[in-house]
ZAMARMAR-146498 format. One record per residue (C-alpha): y negated, z, x negated. Coordinates in steps of 0.02 Angstrom, whole numbers, plus 50000, padded with zeros to 5 digits. Layout:
% ZAMARMAR-146498
YZX ...
//
This chain:
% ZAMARMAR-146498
464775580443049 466185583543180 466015584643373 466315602043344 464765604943226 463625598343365 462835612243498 462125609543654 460475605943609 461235590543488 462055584643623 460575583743758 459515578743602 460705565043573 460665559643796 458805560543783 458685548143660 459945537943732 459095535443876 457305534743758 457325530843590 455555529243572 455135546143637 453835558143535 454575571643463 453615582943601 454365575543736 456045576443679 455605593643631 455015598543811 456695590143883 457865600043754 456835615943747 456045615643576 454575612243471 454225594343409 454585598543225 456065605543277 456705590443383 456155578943219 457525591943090 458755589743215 458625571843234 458425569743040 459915581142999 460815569943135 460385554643050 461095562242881 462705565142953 462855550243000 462975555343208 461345544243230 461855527643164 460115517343208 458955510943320 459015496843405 457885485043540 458735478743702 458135461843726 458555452743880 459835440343839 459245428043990 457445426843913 458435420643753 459635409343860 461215419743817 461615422143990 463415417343988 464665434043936 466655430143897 467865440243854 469175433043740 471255441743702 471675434643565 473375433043460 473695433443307 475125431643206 475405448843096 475505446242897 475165456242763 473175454042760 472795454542976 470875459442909 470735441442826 470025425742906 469835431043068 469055447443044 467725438042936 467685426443069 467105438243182 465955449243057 464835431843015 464775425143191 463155433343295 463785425143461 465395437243457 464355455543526 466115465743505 467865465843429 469035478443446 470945477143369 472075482743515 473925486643529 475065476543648 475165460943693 473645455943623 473025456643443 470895460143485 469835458243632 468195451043593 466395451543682 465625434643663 463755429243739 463235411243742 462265401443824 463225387743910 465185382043942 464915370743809 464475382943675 465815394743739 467055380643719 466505374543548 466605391943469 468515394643579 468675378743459 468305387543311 469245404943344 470845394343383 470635383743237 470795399743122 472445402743035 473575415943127 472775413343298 474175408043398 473485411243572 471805413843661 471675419043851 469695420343903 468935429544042 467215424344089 466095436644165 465035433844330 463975448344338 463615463844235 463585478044352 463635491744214 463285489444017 462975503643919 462315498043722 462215507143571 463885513443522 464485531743586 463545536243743 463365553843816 463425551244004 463545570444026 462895582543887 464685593543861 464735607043715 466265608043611 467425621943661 467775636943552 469465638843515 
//
């Protein structure tokens, strides 16, 4: 399903869940403008297509001692298979939160949450130990003013333009 398949009513659907994914299908209803079973064929035909990905629970990283964030840049050196060790790497380890393969000076830009220095410096260990990373540069973060979770967020509902 493309962004251009999507109405206005997908799209506020879509906010209202953002911001409540455990809404009934009523009160998403009375928010969007339509009838429970209605809300519940919209969200299941946006689950087929795929625009719905999941659900998800926010837990609060401090109760779990995770309260440390870092951001790494990381280098690597380019060869013929750049989505080898590192990228599995990355894919098995549950303390790295995002990756993202960038352009410029660095290869990726990972999200990392630990719980202490020490963690954060034993897994720097193992990222640099990889073959192909050549260079890691680590920001560490000291407060979180904003954080939005959950993939694509719709900040403002905005209906795709006819051409």
């Amino acid at each position: 399903m493309s962004n251009e398949t999507l109405d206005e009513v997908d799209l506020r659907l879509l906010q209202a869940l953002q911001a409540d994914g455990r809404a009934t299908h009523a009160a998403l209803g009375k928010a969007v403008g339509l009838t429970g079973p209605s809300v519940y064929a919209r969200i299941k035909r946006l689950e087929r297509a795929g625009v719905i990905r999941g659900y998800t629970t926010i837990v609060d990283a401090g109760a779990l001692g995770q309260d440390l964030v870092a951001y790494l840049r990381i280098g690597t050196k380019a060869g013929p298979d750049e989505a080898g060790p590192f990228e599995e790497f990355v894919n098995a380890e549950p303390r790295i939160l995002e990756c993202h393969d960038v352009d410029g000076e660095d290869s990726y830009v990972v999200k990392v949450r630990v719980g202490s220095p020490q963690e954060l410096r034993a897994l720097l260990a193992q990222v640099r130990a990889l073959p192909d990373v050549y260079r890691t540069v680590t920001s560490i973060a000291l407060e979180t003013i904003k954080e939005i979770r959950g993939g694509g967020h719709l900040a403002v509902p905005v209906a795709p333009e006819d051409d």
